[in-house]
C-alpha positions in Angstrom: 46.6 -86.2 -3.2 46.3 -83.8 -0.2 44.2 -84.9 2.5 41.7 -82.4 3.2 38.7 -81.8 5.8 35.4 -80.0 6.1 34.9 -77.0 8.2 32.5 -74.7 8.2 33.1 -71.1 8.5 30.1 -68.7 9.0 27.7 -71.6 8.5 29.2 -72.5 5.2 31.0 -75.6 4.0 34.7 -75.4 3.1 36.7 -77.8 1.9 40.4 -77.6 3.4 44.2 -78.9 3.2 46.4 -78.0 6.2 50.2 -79.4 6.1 53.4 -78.6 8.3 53.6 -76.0 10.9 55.3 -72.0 10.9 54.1 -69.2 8.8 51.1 -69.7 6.9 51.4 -70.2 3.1 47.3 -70.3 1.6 46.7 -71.3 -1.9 44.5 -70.0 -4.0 43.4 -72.4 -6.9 41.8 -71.7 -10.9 39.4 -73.2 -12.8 38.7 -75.9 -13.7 40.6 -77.4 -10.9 40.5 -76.9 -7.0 42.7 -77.1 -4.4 44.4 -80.4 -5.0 46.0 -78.8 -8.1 48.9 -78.5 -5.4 48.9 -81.8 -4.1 52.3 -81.5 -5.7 53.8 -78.2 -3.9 52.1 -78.5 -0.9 54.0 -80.6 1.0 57.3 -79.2 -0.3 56.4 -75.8 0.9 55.3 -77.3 4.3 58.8 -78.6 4.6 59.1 -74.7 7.4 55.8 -73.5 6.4 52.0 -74.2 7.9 50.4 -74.4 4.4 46.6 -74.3 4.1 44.8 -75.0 0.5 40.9 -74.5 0.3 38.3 -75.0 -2.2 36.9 -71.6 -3.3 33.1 -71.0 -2.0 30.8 -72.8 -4.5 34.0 -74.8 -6.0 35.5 -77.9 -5.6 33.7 -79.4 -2.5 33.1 -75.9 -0.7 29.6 -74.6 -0.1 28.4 -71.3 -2.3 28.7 -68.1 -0.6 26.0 -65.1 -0.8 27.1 -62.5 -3.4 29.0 -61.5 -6.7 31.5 -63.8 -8.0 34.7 -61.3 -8.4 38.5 -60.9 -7.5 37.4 -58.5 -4.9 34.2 -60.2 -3.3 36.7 -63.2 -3.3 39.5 -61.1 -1.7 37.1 -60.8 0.5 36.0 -64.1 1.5 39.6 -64.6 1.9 39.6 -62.5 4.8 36.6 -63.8 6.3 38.6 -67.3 6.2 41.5 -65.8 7.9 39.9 -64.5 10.8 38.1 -67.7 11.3 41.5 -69.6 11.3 43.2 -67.0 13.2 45.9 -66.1 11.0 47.0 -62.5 11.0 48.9 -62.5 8.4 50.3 -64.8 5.8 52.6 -65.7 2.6 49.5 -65.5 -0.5 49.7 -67.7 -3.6 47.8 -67.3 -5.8 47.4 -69.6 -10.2 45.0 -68.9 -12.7 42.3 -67.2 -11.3 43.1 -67.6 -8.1 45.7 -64.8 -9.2 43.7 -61.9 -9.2 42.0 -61.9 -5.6 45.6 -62.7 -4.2 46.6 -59.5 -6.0 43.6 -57.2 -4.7 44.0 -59.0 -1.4 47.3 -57.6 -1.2 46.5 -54.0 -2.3 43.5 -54.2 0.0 45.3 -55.4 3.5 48.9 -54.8 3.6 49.3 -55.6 7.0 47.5 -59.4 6.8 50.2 -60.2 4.0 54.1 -60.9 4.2 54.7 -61.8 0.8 52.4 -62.4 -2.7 53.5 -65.4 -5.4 51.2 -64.7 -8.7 51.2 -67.2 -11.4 49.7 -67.8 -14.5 46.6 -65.6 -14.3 44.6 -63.2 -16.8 46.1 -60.0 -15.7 45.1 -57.5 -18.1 42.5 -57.6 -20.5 44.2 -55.7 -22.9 47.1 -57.7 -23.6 47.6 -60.8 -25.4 45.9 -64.2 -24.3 44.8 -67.4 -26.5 42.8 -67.2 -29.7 40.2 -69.5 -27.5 40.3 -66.9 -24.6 39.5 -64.3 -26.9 36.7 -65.8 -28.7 35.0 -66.8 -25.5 35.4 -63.4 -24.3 34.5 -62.0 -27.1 31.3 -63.7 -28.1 30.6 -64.9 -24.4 30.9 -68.6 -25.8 32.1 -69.3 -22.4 28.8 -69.1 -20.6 27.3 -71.8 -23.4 30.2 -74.2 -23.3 30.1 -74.5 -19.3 26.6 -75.1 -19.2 26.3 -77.3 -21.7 29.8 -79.2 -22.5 31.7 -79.5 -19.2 33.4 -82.6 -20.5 34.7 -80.7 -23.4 35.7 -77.5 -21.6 37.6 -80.0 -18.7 39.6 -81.6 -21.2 40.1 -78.6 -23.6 41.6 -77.3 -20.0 43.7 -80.8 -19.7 44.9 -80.5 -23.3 46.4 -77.2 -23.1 47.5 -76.6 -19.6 50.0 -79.6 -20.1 52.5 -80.8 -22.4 52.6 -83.9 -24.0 51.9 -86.9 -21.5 50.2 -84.8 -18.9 53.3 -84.8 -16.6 52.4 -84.0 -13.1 48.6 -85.3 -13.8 47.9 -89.1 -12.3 44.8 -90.0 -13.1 42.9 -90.0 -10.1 44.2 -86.5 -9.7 42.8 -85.7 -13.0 39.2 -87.6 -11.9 39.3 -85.9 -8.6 39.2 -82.2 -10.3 36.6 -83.4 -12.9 34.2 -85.2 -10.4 33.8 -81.9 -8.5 34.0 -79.7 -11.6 30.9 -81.9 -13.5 28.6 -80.7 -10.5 26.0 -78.4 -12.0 26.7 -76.0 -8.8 29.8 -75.5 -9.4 29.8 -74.7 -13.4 27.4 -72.2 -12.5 29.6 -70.7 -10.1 32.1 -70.2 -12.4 30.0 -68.7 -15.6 29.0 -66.1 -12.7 32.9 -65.6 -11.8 33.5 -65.4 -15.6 31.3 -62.8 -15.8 32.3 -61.1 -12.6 36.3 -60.9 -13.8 35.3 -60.1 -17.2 33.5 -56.8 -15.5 36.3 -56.0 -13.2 39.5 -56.7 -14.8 39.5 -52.8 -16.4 39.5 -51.5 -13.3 42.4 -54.0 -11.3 45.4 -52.5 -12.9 45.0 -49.8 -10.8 45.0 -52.3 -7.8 48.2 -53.8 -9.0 49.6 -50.5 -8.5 48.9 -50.6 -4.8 50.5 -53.5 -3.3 53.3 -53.2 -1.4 54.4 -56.4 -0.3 57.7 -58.1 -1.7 55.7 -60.0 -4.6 57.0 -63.1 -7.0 55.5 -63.1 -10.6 56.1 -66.9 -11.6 55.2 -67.6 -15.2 55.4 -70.6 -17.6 57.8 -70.1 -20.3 54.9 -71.9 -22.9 51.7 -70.7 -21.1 49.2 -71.1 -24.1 46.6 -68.8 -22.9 48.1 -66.6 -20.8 51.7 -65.8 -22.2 54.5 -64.3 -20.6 53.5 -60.9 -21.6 50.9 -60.7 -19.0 53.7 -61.4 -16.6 55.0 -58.4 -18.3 52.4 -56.2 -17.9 52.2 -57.3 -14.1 55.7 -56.5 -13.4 55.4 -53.3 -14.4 52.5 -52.8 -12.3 53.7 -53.4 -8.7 56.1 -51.4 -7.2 58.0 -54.2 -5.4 57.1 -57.6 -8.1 60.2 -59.9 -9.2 59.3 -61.1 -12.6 61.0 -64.5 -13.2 59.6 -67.4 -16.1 60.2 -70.6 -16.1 61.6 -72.1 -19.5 59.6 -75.0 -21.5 56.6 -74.4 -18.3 53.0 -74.6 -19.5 49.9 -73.0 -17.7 49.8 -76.1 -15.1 53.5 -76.3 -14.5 52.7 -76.6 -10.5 51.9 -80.4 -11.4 54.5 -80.6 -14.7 57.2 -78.7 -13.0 56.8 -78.9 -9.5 60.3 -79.1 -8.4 61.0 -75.5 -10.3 58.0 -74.3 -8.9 59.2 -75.1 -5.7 62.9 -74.3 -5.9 62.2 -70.8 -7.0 59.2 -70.4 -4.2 61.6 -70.9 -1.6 64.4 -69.0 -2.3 61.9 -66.1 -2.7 60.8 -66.7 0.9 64.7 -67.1 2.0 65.7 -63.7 0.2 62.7 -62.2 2.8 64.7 -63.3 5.6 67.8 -61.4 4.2 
């Protein structure tokens, strides 16, 4: 796993991964995992790259931040965390939820970001998604279930965000995520976000439209909630995106298929040198 530090920015906890030394790669993470979901493409990427993960504010081992729970309050915070580390601008990555404040991050501040990678993330609320993600949307199960049965919705998220075996998933990995996931704190945090991207995701397409930056839309092949049609819908979105999906590759495939993941991250970043 990565080995990460505490800082505190603005008088606020945040857990932190820092590897290798150039331009700055940050990682945005999902749910219900945190940063060391890339303990697997971190250190590839930091082969020519300064690469930074972080816990999101009131996730992982990061202290809660003041304020709504959305893509752009988060885009926000982002910012915040850049000017603390002094980083003018930066390569964005952003999986799973961690998709959607990269993407209004990059509409919102063209000139702090070189480059955008989006992956496996709720896009568009309109198109197709899981039969789970639209009941728990639909009936606001979601709210319930995080409350009240973190173990299940953990390994529901376990079950269906990797193939058979859990390639990619050792098990302290896996015990690290749920440890900081089980913490009351932090499941609230996320019903709040729920709620927060469930309210904003009408309006983001029109964000989409705005960013500028060379952008990668990296999808797994076998997503089961969020399919490749939302990659789809993406590409069609932003002006410069390059759709590509990655055969056989479930929701988690930066653990499962790290070496793709890699492979096709990097010669994104070479073809910006061209």
């Amino acid at each position: 796993m990565l080995d990460t530090t505490l800082e505190t920015v603005q008088g606020h906890r945040v857990r932190v991964a820092r590897l290798g030394q150039g331009e700055a790669v940050v990682l945005l993470h999902g749910y219900p995992d945190n940063l060391q979901v890339f303990s697997r493409i971190a250190p590839a990427l930091a082969v020519d790259k300064q690469v930074i993960a972080f816990d999101w504010p009131g996730q992982g081992n990061s202290a809660a931040w003041p304020g709504g729970v959305t893509p752009v309050v988060l885009a926000r915070h982002l910012l915040t965390l850049l000017d603390a580390w002094g980083l003018p601008k930066i390569h964005l990555l952003g999986q799973d939820m961690g998709g959607q404040p990269a993407l209004v991050f990059a509409a919102a501040y063209p000139e702090r970001i070189h480059s955008l990678v989006v992956m496996n993330c709720l896009a568009d609320g309109n198109t197709s998604t899981s039969w789970e993600i639209r009941w728990l949307r639909r009936f606001g199960l979601n709210k319930r279930l995080l409350r009240h049965l973190p173990w299940l919705v953990f390994q529901r998220a376990v079950h269906t965000f990797l193939p058979w075996g859990r390639p990619g998933l050792s098990a302290a990995l896996q015990r690290e995520m749920w440890q900081t996931f089980r913490q009351p704190a932090v499941r609230e945090v996320v019903v709040r976000m729920c709620a927060g991207y469930e309210a904003q995701l009408p309006r983001l397409p029109a964000r989409y439209q705005q960013v500028q930056c060379p952008t990668l839309i990296l999808w797994g092949e076998k997503d089961k909630h969020f399919p490749p049609s939302q990659a789809r819908f993406l590409a069609a979105q932003i002006p410069h995106g390059q759709l590509e999906i990655i055969p056989g590759a479930w929701h988690w495939m930066v653990l499962a298929q790290a070496d793709e993941v890699v492979a096709r991250i990097r010669k994104f970043y070479g073809a910006l040198l061209l």
